[in-house]
C-alpha positions in Angstrom: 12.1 -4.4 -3.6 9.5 -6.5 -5.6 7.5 -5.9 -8.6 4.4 -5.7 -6.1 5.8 -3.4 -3.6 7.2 -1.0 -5.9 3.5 -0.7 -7.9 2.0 -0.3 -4.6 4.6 2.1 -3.6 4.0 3.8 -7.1 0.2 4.0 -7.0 0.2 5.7 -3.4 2.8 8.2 -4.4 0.9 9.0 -7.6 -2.5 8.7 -7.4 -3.1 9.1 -3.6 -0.1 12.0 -2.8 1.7 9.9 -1.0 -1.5 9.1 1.6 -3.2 6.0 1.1 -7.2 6.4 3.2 -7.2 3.0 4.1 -5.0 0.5 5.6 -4.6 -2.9 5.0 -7.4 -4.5 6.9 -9.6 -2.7 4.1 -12.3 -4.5 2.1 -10.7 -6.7 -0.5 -12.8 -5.4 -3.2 -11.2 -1.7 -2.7 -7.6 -3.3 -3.1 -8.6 -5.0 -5.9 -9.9 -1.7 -7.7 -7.5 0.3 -6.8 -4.2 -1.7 -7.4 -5.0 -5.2 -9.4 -4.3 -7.3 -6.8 -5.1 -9.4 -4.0 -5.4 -8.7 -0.6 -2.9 -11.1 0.2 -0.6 -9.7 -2.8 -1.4 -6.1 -1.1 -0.4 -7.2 2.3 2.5 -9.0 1.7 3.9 -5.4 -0.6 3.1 -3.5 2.6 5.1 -5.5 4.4 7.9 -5.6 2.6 7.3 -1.5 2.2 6.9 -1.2 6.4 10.3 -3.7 7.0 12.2 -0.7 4.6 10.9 2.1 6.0 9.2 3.3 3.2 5.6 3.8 4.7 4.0 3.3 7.9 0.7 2.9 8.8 -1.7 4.4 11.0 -5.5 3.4 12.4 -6.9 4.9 8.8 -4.2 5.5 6.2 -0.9 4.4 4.7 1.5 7.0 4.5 4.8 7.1 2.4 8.0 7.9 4.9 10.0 10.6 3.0 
């Protein structure tokens, strides 16, 4: 996994318990507060997190697959 998937991965887990309440497609101001990177960077980590099966997403949230 890469440094940016496993911070994202962190930061849901941690400061969100485990339910991120946006997706992806959110504004890229939000992503940038709430994990220091860009959308692009924030996309391409919740890619890599879907292709392992460590979160799916849903019409509003990110959730972490335990």
């Amino acid at each position: 996994m890469d440094a940016d998937s496993l911070k994202v991965l962190e930061i849901i887990e941690d400061q969100f318990s485990g339910s991120l309440p946006f997706t992806d497609k959110a504004d890229p101001e939000i992503i940038k507060r709430e994990f220091s990177m860009s959308k692009n960077a924030f996309k391409r980590a919740v890619g890599h997190l879907l292709k392992e099966g460590k979160v799916k997403i849903t019409e509003n949230k990110i959730e972490v697959i335990n």
